[in-house]
N, C-alpha and C positions, 0 to 999 in steps of 0.2 A: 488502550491503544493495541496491547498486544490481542486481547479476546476479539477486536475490532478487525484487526487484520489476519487473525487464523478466520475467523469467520466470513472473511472477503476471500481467501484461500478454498474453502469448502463448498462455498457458493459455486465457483469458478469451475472446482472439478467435479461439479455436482451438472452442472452444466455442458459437459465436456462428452462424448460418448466414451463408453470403457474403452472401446483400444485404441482411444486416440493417444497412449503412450504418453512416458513422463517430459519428454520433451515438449509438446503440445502443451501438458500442466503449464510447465516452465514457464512457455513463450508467452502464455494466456494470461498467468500471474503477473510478469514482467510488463506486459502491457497493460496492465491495470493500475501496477504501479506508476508507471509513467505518464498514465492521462489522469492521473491525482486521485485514484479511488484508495487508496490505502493510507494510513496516517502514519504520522512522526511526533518526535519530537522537537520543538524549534523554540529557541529565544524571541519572548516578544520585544517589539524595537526598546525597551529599554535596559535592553542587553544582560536582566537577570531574572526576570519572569519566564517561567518554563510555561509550553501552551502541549500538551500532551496529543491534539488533535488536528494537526496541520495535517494539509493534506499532503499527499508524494508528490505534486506536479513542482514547479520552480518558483513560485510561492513566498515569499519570506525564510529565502536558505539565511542558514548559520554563522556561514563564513561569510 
């Protein structure tokens, strides 16, 4: 998950012109996490199976 999501991070400001500034990273990152391109970790519904690759959108949350 973690090598999954620096390498969604890399892509992103690879993508980015250099001086589009760390803010732009930021905003770019944050929105990828929110339209589910980054993974988590999340309980599958039987509330003790861990699934390491959910994705970030709203998905099968935790609580």
């Amino acid at each position: 998950m973690d090598l999954y999501n620096n390498e969604l991070g890399i892509q992103i400001a690879s993508e980015l012109p250099s001086s589009a500034g760390d803010e732009a990273l930021k905003n770019a990152i944050l929105t990828a996490i929110i339209n589910g391109n980054g993974r988590r970790i999340a309980l599958l519904n039987d509330g003790a199976t861990l699934n390491f690759m959910f994705p970030t959108d709203d998905s099968n949350r935790c609580w």
